[in-house]
N, C-alpha and C positions, 0 to 999 in steps of 0.2 A: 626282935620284939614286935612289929610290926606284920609280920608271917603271924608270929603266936593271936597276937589284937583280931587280926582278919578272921583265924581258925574260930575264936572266941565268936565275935560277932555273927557269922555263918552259922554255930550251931544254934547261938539263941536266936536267932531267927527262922532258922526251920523249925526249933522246939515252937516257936510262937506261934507259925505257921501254923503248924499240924494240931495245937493244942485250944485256937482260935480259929479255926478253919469256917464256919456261919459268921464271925465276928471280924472278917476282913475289912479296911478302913481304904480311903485313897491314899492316905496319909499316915505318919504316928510318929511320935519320937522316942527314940528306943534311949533310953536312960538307967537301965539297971545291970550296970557295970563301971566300972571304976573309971573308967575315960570316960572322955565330954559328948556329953546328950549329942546323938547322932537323927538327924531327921530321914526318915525312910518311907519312900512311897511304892503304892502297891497299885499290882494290875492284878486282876483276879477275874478269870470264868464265869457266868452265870451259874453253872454245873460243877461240884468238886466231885470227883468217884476219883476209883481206882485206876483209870486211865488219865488222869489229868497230872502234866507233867510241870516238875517244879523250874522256872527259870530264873536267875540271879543276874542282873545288868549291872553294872557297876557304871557310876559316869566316869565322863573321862574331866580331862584338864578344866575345865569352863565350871566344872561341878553343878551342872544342869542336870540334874538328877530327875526331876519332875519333867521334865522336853521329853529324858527317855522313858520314863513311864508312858507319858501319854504317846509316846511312840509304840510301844508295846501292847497299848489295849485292844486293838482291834486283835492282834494275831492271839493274845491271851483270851479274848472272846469265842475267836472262831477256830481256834486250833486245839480248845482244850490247855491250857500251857498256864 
C-alpha cells in the first residue's frame, strides 16, 4: 500500500510539475488525493528548458523537508536541476 501511495504521489507531482512549470511556489500542499494533505517544498531553476533535470529529495527521519529544500537551491540554481 505504501509502494502504491509513493507511485501515486510521484506522478502527481511530476504531472504538477510539468503542467505548472512558470507557476512553481517555494512551498504548496498537495491535497488532491485521498490521503492526508502532504506539504511539499520546492527548489526550482531560474531557467526551465529542455536540459533542466528533475530531482525528488525525500527527507529522512526528522521530516525536515524544508532544511532539504533549502539545501538543494543553490545546486537547483546553478546546475540546471
Amino acid at each position: 500500500m505504501i509502494i502504491f501511495r509513493n507511485k501515486v504521489l510521484l506522478t502527481c507531482l511530476l504531472f504538477g510539475f510539468f503542467t505548472n512549470v512558470h507557476a512553481i511556489e517555494e512551498k504548496y500542499e498537495f491535497s488532491n488525493w485521498s490521503g492526508p494533505n502532504l506539504l511539499v517544498f520546492v527548489a526550482s531553476p531560474k531557467k526551465i528548458n529542455k536540459s533542466t533535470r528533475l530531482v525528488i529529495v525525500m527527507h529522512g527521519r526528522q521530516r525536515n523537508a524544508e532544511e532539504y529544500r533549502d539545501q538543494w537551491q543553490v545546486a537547483a540554481k546553478d546546475l540546471n536541476l
